[in-house]
N, C-alpha and C positions, 0 to 999 in steps of 0.2 A: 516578411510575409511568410504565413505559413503552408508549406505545398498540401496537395489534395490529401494525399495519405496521414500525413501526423495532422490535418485537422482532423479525416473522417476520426484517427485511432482517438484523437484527443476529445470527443466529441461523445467517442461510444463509452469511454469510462466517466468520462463527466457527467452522463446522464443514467448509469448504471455502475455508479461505485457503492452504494450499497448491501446490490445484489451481487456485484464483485467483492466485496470483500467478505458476507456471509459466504457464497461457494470457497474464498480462499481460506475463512476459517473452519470449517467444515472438511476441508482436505486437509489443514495441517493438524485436527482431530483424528482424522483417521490414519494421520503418522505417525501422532500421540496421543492415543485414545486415554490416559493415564491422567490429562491436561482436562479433561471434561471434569474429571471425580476433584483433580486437585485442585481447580479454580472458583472462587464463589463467583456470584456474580457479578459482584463488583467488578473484580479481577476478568470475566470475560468478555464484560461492556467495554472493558481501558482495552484489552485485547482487540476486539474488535474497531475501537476508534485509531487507535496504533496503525491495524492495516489502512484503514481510510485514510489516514493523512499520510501511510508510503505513498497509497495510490493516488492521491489527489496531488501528491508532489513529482507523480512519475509522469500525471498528466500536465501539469504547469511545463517541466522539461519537456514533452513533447511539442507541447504549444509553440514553443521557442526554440523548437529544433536542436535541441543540446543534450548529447549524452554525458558533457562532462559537467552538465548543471547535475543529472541526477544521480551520477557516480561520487563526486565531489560533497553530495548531500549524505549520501553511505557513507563516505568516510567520516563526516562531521559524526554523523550518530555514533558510530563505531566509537569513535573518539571519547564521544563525552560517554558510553554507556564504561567504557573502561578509567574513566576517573574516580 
């Protein structure tokens, strides 16, 4: 069972991962503004689906209480982007 806090959190990105992840790509442009000129479109839609399914996986670990589900998931990425 999930206590109050990781539903409300899990609750608020589930129904605003969207809007969360346009604000997080929007801030990680203006870390690398360089990534707006270099990316076509294409390349900023997979960008922006990329962050949506960290975030929809950060909220599945929340649901279930588990910070080593969504650690464990970083590593797996990590993993396979270095194969």
């Amino acid at each position: 069972m999930m206590n109050n806090s990781n539903e409300n959190i899990s609750e608020q990105i589930k129904n605003n991962v969207d809007l969360y992840a346009r604000e997080i790509i929007e801030l990680h442009y203006k870390i690398q503004p360089e990534l707006i000129i270099k990316y076509n479109e294409i390349q900023k839609e997979k960008f922006l689906d990329y962050i949506k399914s960290n975030l929809n996986f950060f909220e599945a670990s929340i649901s279930v209480d588990s910070r080593e589900l969504y650690f464990n998931y970083i590593k797996f990425k990590r993993l396979v982007t270095e194969l």
